[in-house]
Structures are given as C-alpha cells and as structure tokens.
C-alpha positions as CSV (number, residue, x, y, z in Angstrom):
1,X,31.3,-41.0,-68.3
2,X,28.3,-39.6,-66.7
3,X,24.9,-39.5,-68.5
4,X,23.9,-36.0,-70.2
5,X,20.2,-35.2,-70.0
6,X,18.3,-33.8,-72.7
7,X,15.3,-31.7,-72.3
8,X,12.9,-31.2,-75.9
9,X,13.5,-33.7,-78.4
10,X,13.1,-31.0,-81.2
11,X,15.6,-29.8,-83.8
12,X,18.1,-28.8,-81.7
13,X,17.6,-32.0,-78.8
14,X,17.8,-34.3,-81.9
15,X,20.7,-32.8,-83.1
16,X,22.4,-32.2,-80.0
17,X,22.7,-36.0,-78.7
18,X,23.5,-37.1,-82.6
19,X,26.9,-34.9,-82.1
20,X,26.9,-36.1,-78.1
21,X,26.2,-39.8,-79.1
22,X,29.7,-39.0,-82.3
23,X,31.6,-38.0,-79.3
24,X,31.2,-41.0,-77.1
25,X,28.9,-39.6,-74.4
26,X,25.5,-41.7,-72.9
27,X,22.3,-39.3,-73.7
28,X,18.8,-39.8,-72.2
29,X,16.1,-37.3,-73.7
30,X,13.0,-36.3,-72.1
31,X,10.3,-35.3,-74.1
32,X,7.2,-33.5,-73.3
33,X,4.9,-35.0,-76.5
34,X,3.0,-38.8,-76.0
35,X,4.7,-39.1,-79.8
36,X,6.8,-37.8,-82.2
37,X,4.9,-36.9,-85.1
38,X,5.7,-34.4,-88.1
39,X,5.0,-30.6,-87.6
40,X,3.4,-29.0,-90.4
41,X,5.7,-26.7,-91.8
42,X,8.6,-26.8,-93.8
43,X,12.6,-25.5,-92.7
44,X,15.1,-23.5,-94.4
45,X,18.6,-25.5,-93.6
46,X,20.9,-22.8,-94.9
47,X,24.4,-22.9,-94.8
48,X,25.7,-23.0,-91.3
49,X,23.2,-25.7,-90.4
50,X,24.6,-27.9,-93.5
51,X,28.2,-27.4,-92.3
52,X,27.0,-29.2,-89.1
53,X,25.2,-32.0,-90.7
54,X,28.0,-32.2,-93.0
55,X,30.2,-32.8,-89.9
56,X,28.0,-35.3,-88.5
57,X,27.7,-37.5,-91.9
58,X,24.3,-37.1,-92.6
59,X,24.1,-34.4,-95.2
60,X,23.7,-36.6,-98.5
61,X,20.7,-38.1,-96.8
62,X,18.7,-34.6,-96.0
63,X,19.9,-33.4,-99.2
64,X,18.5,-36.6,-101.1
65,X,14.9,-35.9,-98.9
66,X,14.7,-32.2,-99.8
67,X,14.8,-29.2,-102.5
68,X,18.1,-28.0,-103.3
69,X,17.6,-23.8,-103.1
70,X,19.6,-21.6,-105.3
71,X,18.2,-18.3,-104.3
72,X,16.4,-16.6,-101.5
73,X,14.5,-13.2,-102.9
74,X,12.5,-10.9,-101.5
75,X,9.9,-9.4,-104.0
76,X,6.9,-7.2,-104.0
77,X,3.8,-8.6,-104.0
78,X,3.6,-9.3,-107.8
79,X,7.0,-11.5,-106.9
80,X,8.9,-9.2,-109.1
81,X,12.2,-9.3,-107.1
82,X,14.2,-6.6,-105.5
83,X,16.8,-8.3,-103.5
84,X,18.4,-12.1,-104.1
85,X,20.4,-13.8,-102.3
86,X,22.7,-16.1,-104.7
87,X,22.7,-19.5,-102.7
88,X,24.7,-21.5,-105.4
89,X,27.7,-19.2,-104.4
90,X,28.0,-20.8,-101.2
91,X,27.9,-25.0,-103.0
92,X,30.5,-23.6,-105.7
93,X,32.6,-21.8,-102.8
94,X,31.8,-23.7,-99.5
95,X,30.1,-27.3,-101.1
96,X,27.7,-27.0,-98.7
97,X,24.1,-27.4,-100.6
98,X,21.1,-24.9,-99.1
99,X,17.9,-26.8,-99.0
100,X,14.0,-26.6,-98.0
101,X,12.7,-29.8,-96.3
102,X,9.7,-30.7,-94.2
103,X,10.0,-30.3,-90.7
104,X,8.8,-34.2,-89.7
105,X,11.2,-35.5,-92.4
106,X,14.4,-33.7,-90.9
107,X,13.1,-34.9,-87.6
108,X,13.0,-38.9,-89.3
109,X,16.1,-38.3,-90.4
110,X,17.7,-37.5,-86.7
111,X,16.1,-40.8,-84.8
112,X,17.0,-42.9,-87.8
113,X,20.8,-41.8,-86.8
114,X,20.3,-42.1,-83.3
115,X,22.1,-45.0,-82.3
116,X,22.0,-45.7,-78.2
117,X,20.2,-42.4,-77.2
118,X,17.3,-43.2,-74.9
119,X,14.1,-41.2,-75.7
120,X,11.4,-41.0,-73.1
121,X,8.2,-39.5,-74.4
122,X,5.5,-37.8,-72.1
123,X,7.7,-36.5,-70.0
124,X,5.9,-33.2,-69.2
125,X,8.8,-31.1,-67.1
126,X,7.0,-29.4,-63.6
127,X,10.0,-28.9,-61.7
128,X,13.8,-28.8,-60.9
129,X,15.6,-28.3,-57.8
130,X,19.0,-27.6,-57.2
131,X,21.1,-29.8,-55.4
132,X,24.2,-30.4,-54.2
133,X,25.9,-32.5,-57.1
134,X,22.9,-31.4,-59.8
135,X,19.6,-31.1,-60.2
136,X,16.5,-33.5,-59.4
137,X,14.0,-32.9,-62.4
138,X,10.0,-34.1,-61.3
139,X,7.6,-34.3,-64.4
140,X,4.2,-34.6,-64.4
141,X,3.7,-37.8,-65.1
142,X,5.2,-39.1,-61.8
143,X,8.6,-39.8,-63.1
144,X,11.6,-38.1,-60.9
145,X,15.2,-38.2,-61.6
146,X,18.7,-36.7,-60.9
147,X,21.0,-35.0,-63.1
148,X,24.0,-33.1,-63.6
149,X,24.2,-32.1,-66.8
150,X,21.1,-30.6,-68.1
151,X,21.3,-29.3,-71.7
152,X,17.3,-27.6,-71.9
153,X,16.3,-27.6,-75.6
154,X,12.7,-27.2,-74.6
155,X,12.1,-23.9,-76.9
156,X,11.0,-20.7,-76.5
157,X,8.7,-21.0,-73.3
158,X,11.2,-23.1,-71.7
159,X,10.5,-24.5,-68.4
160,X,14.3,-25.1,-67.5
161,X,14.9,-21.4,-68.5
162,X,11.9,-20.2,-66.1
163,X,13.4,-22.1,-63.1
164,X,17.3,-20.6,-64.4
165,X,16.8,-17.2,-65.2
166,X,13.1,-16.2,-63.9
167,X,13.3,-12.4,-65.3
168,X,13.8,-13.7,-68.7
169,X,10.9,-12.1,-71.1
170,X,9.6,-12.9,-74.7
171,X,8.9,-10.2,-76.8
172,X,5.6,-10.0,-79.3
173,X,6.0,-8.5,-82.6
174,X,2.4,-7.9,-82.7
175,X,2.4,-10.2,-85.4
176,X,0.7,-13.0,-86.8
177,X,1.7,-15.8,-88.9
178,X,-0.5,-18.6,-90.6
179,X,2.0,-21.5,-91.7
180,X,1.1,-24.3,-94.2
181,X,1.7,-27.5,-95.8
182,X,0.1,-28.1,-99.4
183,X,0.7,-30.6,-102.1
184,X,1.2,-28.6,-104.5
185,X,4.1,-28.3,-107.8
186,X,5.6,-24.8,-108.2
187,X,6.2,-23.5,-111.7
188,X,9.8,-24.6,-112.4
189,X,10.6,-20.7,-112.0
190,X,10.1,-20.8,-108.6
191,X,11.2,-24.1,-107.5
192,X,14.3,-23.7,-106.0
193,X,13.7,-20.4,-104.7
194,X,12.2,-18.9,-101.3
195,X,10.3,-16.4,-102.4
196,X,8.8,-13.7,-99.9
197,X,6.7,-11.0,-100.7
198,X,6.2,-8.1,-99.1
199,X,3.4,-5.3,-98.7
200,X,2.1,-2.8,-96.8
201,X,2.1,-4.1,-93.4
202,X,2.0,-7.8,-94.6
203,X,4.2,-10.1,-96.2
204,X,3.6,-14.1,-98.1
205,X,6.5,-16.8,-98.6
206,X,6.8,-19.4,-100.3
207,X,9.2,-22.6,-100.9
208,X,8.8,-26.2,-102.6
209,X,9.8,-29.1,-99.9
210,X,10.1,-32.1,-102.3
211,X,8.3,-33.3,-105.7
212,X,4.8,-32.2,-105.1
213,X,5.1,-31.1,-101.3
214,X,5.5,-26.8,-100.6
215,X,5.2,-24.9,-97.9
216,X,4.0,-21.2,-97.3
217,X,4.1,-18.8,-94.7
218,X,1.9,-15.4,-94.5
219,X,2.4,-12.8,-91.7
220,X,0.0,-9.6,-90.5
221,X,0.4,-7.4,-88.4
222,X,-2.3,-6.5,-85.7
223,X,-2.6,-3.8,-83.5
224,X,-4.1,-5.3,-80.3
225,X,-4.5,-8.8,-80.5
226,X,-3.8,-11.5,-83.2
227,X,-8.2,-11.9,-82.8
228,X,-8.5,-9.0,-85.0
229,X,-6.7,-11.7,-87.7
230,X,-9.2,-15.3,-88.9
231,X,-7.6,-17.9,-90.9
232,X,-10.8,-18.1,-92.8
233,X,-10.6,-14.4,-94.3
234,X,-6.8,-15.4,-94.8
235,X,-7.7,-15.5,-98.4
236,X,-9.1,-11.9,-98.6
237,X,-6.2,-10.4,-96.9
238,X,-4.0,-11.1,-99.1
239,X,-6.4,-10.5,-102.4
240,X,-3.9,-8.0,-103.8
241,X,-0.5,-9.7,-104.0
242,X,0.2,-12.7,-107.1
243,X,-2.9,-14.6,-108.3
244,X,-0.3,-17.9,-107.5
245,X,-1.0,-16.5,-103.8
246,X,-4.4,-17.2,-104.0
247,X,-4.0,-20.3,-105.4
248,X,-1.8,-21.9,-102.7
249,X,-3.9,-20.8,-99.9
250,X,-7.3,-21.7,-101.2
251,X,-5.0,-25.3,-102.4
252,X,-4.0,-25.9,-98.6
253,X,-6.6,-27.8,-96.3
254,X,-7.5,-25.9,-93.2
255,X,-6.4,-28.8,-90.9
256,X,-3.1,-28.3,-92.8
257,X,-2.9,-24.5,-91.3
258,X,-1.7,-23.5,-88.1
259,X,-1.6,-19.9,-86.8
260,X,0.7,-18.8,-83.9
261,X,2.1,-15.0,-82.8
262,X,6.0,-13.9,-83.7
263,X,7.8,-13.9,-80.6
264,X,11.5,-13.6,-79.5
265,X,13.5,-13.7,-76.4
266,X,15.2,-10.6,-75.2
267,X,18.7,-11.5,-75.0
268,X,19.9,-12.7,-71.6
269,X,22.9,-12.2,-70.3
270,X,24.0,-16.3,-69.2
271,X,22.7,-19.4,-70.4
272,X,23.6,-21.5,-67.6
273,X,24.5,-22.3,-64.1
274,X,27.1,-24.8,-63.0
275,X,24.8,-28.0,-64.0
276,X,22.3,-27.2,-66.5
277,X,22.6,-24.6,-69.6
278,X,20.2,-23.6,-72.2
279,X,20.6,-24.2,-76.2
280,X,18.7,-22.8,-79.3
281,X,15.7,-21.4,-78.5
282,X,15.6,-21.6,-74.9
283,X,18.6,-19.6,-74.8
284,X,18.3,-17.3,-77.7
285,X,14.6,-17.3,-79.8
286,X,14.4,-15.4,-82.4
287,X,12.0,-14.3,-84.8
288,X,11.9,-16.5,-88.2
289,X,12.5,-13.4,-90.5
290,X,15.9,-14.4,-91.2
291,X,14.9,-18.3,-91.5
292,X,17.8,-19.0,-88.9
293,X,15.8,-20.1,-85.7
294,X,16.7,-23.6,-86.2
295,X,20.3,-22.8,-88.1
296,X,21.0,-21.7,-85.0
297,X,19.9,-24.4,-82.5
298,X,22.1,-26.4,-84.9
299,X,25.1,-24.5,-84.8
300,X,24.8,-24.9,-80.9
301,X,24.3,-28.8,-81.2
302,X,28.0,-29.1,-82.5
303,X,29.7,-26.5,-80.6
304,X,27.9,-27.9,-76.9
305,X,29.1,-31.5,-78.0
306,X,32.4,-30.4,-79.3
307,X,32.9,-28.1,-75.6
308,X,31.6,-31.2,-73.3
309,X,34.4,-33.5,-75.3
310,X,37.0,-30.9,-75.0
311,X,36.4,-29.3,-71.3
312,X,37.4,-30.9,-67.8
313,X,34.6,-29.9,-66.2
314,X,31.1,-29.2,-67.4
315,X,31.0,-25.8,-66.2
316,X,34.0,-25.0,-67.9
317,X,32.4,-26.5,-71.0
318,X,29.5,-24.7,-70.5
319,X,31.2,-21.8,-70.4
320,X,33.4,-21.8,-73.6
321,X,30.0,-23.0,-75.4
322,X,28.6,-19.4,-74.6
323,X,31.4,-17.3,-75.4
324,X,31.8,-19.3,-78.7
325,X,27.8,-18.6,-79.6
326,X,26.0,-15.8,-77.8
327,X,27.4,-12.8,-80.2
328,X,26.2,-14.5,-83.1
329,X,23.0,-15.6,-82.1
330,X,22.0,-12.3,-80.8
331,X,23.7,-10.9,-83.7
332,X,20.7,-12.8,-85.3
333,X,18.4,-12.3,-82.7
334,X,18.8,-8.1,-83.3
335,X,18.6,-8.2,-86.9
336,X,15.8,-10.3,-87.6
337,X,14.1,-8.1,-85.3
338,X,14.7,-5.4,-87.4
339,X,13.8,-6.9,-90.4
340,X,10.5,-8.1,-88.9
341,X,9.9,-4.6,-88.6
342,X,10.9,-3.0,-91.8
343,X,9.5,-6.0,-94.0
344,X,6.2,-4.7,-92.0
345,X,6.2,-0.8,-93.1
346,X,2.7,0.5,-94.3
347,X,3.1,4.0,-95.4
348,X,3.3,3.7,-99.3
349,X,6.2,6.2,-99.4
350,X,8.0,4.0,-96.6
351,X,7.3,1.1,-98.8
352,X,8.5,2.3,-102.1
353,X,12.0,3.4,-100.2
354,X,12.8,0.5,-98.4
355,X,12.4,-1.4,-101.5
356,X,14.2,0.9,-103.7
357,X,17.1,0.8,-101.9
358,X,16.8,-2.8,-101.0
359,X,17.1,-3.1,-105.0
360,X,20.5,-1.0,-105.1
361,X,22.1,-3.1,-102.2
362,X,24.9,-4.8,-103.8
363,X,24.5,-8.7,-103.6
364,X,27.9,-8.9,-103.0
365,X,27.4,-7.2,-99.8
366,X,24.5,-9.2,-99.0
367,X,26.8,-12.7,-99.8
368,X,29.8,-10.9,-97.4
369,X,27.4,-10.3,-94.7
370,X,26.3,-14.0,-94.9
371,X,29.8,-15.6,-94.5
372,X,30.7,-13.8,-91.9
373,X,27.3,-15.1,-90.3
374,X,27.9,-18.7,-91.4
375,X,31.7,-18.0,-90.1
376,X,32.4,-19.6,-93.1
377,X,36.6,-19.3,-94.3
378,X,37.7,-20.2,-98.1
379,X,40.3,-23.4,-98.2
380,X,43.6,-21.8,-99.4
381,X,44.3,-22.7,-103.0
C-alpha cells in the first residue's frame, strides 16, 4: 500500500492520518513548525465534528478535556439574548455532546492517538513539481521527496493550493479579530454557553474551555486597514457592551492576545488533480462566524480516509471525496459570509431590525437548518 503524504499537521492533518492510520494506510506528515506547541485560542467542536471523533473512538477523551455546551446565543451587548441555539437537543436526539476546548489540548489529544504516523517537523514547503507517477515536493530546509498522493492540509494560504490552482483568491472582510486565552471562571450562567454579542459594527464572544481556562473573541470592522484597530485601546472599544466584557479583556495578559484579519477563500471550482487534492481550509476557508472552520476540516478527514479505502484509484477517490463535501462546505463558506456581514450592521435602525427579527426566528428552524448541516438522520424507533 503506497505511503500517503500529509502536508500541515493542524486540525484537519491530525485528524486526517488518525482516520488514514483506522483504515490501514502508512502516513508521513510534513510540517512547517520547528514544534508543535498549543495555539492560543479555544474551538467550538459542534456536532458534525463529534460524529467524526465519535467514529474514530476518541470522543470520551475530548469530552472528559473540555466544556460540555448546551447553548449557543447571540445577544446584544448587554448579553440579553435574542436568538439560542438549543445544543442539548442534538445529545438527547443524536448523543453526540457539543463542547469548547482549547485548541493545543485537541491537538494533544490527536498525537497521543497517533499510532505509526511519522511526523516530520520543519518542513517549510518551497516547491512541487509534477511528474510522471506524482509529485517531487522540495522544502526549505534541503529535504526533497516523491509522492503520489498528496493530501495539502496546510490552511488558508496554502502553498500546495498556489502551485494547484494559481487563480485561487482570499477574500478580506475588512475585519479584525483579537482572540484570547484567560484563566478565568464564568458565572455558572454562562458556563456552558457561547455567548456572542453583537453591536453596531462590532461584536465580543465568549466560551469557558475547562475549570478555570476561557476563551474570547472580539471583532471590528475597519475601513482601510486593520492599523486603524490597537490591541491596547481594545479595552475602550468595547466600553459600552457588559461590564463582564471589560473584565475578561483587562483579565487576559497581552502575550496571551493575538490579532489577525477575517479572511475566506472564494470557492473554487476542483480541489485536486490526479495526485494531490486539497482538504479543509486549503480547499474551502471560511470565515469563523459560524464556528465551523475546523468542523469542517474534520468532516473532510473521515470522508478523504473513508474515499482512499473505498476507491481503486486515488483519483477516483479524490474524486468521490469532492462531490461528497464541496456543496456543504461552500454552503458554509456563503453563509458565514453573510453572517459576518449582518452581525457587522451599524445603522441603529439596521441594528434594531436584524435583531428583532432574529428574536422571532423560530428555534425550531434554527435546529432544522442545523441537521441538515450536520447531515444528521434520527435512528428509526
């Protein structure tokens, strides 16, 4: 059985040769950092990305290293809530157990289950070329080898999607987003709830990881570049929303906050040639408003494995792995744009609409639209 190469060991790498490595297949990952350290900021695994890890066997063990969440809401900035999203439906209905967990600890998690997958670590990728029977991949650190299955989890600004599909773009929301990790206890109301505010032009989310361990998110929008924005004001600009919201930020060291611009990928139209195809966000970034960036990646994990076990030929499995995935995750791709956009209104009118009607939107609507997301099918009684 020939080798499969891994490009990224993120999310969706780590995930991707756990469900190669179930199905019998050798997997080598290359990875651009000298180590594999946590990231600080904190995951939504919502209920299409526990089905997987439910699959693979290792959902008791996130769930025991993370917060159970029984509710996502979206509030206004005093957190009195307009629109939930009833979370405990889908463990009574589906048993499968939303939760928040820290980035680095999922990422534990994945190597602790990796069993014979070899991961090489500053491996920097500088270039493929195409050859007869695959590809020969140099990286910057010297290193050259040959391939012929590529699987390029290497994100958003992904070098094996450059070389692929060259006219791919990324899209800027003009947005910016300050992410952070704080020790720091919720009140019990808010404990096993995201919660995300939103204003006029602005928004502030918040989720507990694990006992004392949260994490936030707050998101501006600029008008010409993300340098109109400082972290150090970050306080200020968000002055008028809950007093809890000025307690977490001033709470969170500065080392502890990283800023970065909302991005997405504008949908392509393949994800791979005959040797080497793309998965989560290499092939289809999106923006995080829907908390699904990841979900995704995972969903593409299983189905990629499930396709290479199941297919003759890689192209073939290639193939059937993008008609299975590429409506949904654009499906997501779409409306979290959208979102992005309207959670980002400023006229006070515009505001007071949106969230008005947000608060007549039947939650069973809401819950509908999220199993058929989650392609998730009630066991006949």
């Amino acid at each position: 059985m020939k080798t499969i190469t891994i490009i990224g060991a993120g999310i969706g790498g780590l995930t991707t040769a756990l469900a190669l490595e179930q199905k019998g297949f050798q997997v080598v990952i290359y990875e651009q950092a000298k180590t594999i350290k946590p990231m600080g900021a904190g995951i939504m695994l919502a209920s299409n990305a526990m089905k997987v890890y439910q699959n693979l066997g290792i959902d008791v063990q996130l769930i025991l290293n993370a917060n159970p969440l029984y509710s996502m809401n979206i509030t206004d900035k005093n957190l009195n809530a307009f629109s939930k999203i009833d979370l405990q439906y889908f463990k009574h209905t589906y048993n499968l157990q939303s939760i928040s967990i820290h980035r680095g600890k999922l990422q534990e998690i994945l190597l602790q289950n990796l069993k014979t997958t070899e991961i090489h670590l500053h491996h920097t990728l500088d270039s493929l070329t195409k050859e007869i029977d695959g590809y020969t991949l140099q990286f910057q650190n010297g290193q050259q080898i040959k391939s012929s299955i590529i699987l390029a989890a290497d994100g958003i600004y992904s070098n094996v999607r450059n070389v692929l599909f060259p006219n791919s773009k990324l899209r800027s929301m003009k947005q910016v987003c300050w992410r952070g990790v704080a020790n720091f206890t919720l009140p019990k109301t808010y404990q096993n709830e995201l919660n995300e505010a939103w204003g006029n032009g602005d928004r502030f989310a918040f989720v507990q990881l694990h006992e004392n361990q949260m994490y936030w998110y707050a998101v501006k929008s600029f008008t010409q570049h993300k340098d109109e924005f400082s972290t150090e004001d970050l306080s200020s600009y968000f002055s008028s929303y809950a007093s809890i919201v000025q307690e977490i930020i001033t709470t969170t060291p500065s080392q502890n906050i990283h800023e970065t611009v909302i991005e997405d990928l504008q949908p392509i139209s393949s994800w791979h040639d005959e040797f080497a195809c793309l998965i989560g966000d290499a092939a289809h970034a999106t923006t995080p408003n829907m908390g699904q960036g990841a979900c995704q990646a995972i969903e593409d994990a299983l189905v990629i494995a499930n396709c290479l076990k199941e297919c003759d030929t890689t192209e073939e499995a290639f193939r059937k792995y993008q008609k299975q995935r590429k409506a949904t995750a654009h499906k997501v791709v779409k409306q979290s744009w959208h979102i992005g956009k309207i959670s980002h209104w400023k006229h006070p009118v515009a505001t007071f609409l949106r969230n008005g009607l947000l608060q007549i939107f039947p939650q069973k609507l809401n819950r509908i639209q999220l199993e058929k997301l989650f392609q998730l099918q009630k066991t006949p009684a």
